[in-house]
Each structure stands twice: as C-alpha cells, then as structure tokens.
C-alpha positions as CSV (number, residue, x, y, z in Angstrom):
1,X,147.2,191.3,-75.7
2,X,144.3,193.6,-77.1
3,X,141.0,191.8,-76.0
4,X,139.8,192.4,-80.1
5,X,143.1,190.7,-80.7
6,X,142.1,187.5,-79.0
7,X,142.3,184.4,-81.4
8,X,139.2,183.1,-80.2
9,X,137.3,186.5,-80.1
10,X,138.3,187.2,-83.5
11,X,136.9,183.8,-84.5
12,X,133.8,184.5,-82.8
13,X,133.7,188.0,-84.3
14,X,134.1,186.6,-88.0
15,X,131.7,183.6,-87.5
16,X,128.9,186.3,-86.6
17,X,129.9,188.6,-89.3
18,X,129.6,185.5,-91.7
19,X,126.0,184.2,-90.1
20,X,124.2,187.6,-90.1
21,X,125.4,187.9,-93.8
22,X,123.4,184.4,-94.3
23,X,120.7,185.4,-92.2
24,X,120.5,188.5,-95.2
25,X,120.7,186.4,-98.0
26,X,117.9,183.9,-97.0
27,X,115.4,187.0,-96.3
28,X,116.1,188.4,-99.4
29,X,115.2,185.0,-100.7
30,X,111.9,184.6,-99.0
31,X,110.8,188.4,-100.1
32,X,111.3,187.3,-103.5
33,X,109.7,184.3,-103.3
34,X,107.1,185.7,-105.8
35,X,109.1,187.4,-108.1
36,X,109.5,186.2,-111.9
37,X,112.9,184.8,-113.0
38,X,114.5,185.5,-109.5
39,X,117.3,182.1,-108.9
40,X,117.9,181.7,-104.8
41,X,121.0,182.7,-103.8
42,X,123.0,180.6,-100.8
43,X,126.0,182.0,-98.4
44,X,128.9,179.2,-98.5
45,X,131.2,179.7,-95.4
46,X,135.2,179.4,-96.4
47,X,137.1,178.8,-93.2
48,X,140.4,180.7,-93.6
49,X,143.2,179.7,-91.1
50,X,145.3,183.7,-91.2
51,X,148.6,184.0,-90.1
52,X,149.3,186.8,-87.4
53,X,151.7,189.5,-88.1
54,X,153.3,188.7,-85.0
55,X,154.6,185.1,-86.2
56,X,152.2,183.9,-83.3
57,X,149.5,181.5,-83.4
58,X,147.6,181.4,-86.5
59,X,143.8,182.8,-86.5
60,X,140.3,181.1,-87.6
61,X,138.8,183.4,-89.9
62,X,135.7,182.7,-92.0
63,X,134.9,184.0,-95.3
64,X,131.8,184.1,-97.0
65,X,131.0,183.3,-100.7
66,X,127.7,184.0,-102.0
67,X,126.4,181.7,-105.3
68,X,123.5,181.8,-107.3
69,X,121.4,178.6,-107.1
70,X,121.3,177.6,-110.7
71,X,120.5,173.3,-110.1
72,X,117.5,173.6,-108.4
73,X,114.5,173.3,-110.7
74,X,112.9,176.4,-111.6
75,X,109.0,177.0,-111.0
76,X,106.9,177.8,-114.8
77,X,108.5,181.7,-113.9
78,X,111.7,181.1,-113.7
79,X,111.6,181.4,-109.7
80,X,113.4,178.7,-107.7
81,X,113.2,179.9,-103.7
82,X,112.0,177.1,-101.8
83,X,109.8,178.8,-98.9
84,X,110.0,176.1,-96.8
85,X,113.6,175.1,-96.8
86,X,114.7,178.5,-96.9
87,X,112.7,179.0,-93.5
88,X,114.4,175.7,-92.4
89,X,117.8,177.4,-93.2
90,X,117.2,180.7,-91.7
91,X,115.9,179.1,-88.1
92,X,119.3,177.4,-88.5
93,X,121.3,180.4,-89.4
94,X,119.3,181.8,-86.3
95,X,120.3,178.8,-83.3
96,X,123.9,179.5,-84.6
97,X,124.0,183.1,-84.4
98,X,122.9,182.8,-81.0
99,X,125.5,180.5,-79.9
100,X,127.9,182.8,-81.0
101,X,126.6,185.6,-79.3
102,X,126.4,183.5,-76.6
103,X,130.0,183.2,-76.1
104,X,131.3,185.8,-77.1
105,X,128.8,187.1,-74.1
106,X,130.5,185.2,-71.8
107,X,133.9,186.2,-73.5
108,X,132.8,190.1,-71.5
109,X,131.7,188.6,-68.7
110,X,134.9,187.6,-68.4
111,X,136.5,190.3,-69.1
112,X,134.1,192.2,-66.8
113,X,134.8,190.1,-63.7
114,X,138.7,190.4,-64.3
115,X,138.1,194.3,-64.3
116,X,135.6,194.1,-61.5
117,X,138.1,191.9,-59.2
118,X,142.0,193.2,-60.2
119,X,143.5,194.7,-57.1
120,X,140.6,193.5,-54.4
C-alpha cells in the first residue's frame, strides 16, 4: 500500500487541510474586525467516514462547512467579530494543527527508519 494511501495518513492529511482552512477563516475575521456590516464567519468540521474503492476499510475524511454567523448580536455597525473569542478560537485551531503535524511527523519518521533499516 501507497504510504498517501494509508487510512490514518489520509485522516491526518484531511484533518490539517480542514484546520488551516479554519485557521483562514478566523484571520479573515479579526482583519475585519472594524469593518461596517461584516457578520463573522465560523468553519464547522463534517466528519465523513468514505468507503475505499478497493472494498477495504473505510476512511476518516473531514469536510469543512463554512456559515455566516447571523445569532450573535451585532455591534451599532452591523459588525459582530468578537476579537477576543476569535483569538481564543484561533490559539485553539493552532494547538490542534500542531498535533497533527505532529503525527503525521512521526508517520515519516517512520517511514524514514523503515527505509533507513530494510536490508541491514
């Protein structure tokens, strides 16, 4: 099996696809933090369980869905970012990205080693 082809890489791979997208969205919040009539958009993560061509096991997949936050009350401009919880939710976005990298780090150190070590 393809290394890309890996279940758990492929989660891993999606998951980070899916965070840096959030990571996106929140800064585009906080830059518009001062601008008239902008609404705060959030990233919603969709876990998708994909079946495999192959019949084999099925994949962890995440999909991303990005809404316009229309509940939260609106400042006398129309503008509803919340600085702070926005910061909150991007240091968040931030600890989970790097636990993902993380692994999937150790995912080619594993690979690495294997490479390093076949026919010693």
């Amino acid at each position: 099996m393809a290394f890309w082809e890996d279940p758990s890489v492929k989660a891993l791979s999606s998951g980070m696809d899916a965070l840096w997208q959030k990571q996106q969205v929140i800064s585009h919040n906080i830059a518009n933090v001062e601008t008239p009539g902008y609404k705060a958009k959030h990233v919603e993560f969709k876990e998708v369980l994909k079946k495999t061509e192959d019949g084999g096991e099925p994949v962890k997949e995440y999909r991303t869905v990005v809404s316009v936050d229309e509940a939260t009350q609106a400042r006398a401009d129309g503008n509803n970012v919340q600085v702070e919880s926005e910061e909150l939710e991007l240091w968040k976005t931030y600890v989970e990205y790097s636990t993902l990298t993380s692994r999937m780090s150790k995912k080619f150190s594993s690979l690495r080693y294997v490479i390093n070590n076949a026919g010693k």
